[in-house]
Phi, psi and omega in degrees: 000150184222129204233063176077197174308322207286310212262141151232151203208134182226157176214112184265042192081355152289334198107175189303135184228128170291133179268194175250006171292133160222179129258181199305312166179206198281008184247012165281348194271321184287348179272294177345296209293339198250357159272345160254352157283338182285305196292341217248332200096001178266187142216155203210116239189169195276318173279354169222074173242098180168130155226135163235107177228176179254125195264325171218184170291341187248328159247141180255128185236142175223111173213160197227109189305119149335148026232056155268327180240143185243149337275049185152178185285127185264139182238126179233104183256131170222108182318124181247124166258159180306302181340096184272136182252139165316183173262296182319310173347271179324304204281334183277002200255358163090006197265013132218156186308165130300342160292307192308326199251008146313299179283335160295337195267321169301311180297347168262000180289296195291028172054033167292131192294168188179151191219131169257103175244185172166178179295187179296127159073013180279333187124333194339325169306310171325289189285343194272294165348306182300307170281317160346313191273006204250333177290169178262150219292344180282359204260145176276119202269170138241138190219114167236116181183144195286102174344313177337306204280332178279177175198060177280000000 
């Protein structure tokens, strides 16, 4: 992820980690995002500045030209991974309780509606996978969310 020139930020499964990465300045950060939106078939301009496309099947790219994005033009690339992990999964990985996935699991027994929202990278995808896998293959879902990314 890139927060203008100054800040670049990677995340190994940890959370977000500041790197000792920069670039030279904004208009090398602002030429990438618009040379990875050109690969996608997209442009990305003063009249049009923001795209979120698909770069691969697994990467996803989002970036917002200045001075629409503060403090510079932003690249944000993010990987999905295929692999879906179960709610054990999810308890053994410290990424929910065993109570939460007690309470996920009552809500999909009793066929309860339910909304996952959060920040960039809090998991929702994840955890909505997660649940996914947990239905029974009959039940009728409604999911407004970017498809890509699910595996119901």
């Amino acid at each position: 992820m890139v927060n203008g020139y100054k800040e670049v930020w990677i995340d190994q499964g940890k959370g977000l980690e500041k790197t000792k990465l920069s670039f030279l300045n904004e208009e090398s950060v602002r030429s990438l995002a618009q040379q990875l939106a050109l690969s996608t078939g997209r442009r990305l301009d003063q009249s049009q500045p923001y795209v979120d496309a698909q770069l691969s099947k697994t990467i996803r790219l989002h970036a917002i030209l200045s001075p629409v994005s503060n403090p510079g033009s932003i690249i944000s690339l993010r990987i999905h991974r295929p692999e879906v992990l179960s709610l054990n999964d999810l308890v053994k990985t410290f990424t929910i309780t065993r109570q939460q996935k007690d309470f996920f699991e009552r809500i999909i027994e009793d066929n309860k509606s339910f909304v996952i929202s959060g920040g960039t990278g809090s998991g929702k995808t994840t955890l909505l996978n997660s649940l996914l896998s947990s239905c029974d293959e009959n039940q009728r879902l409604l999911i407004i969310e970017d498809s890509r990314e699910l595996t119901p």
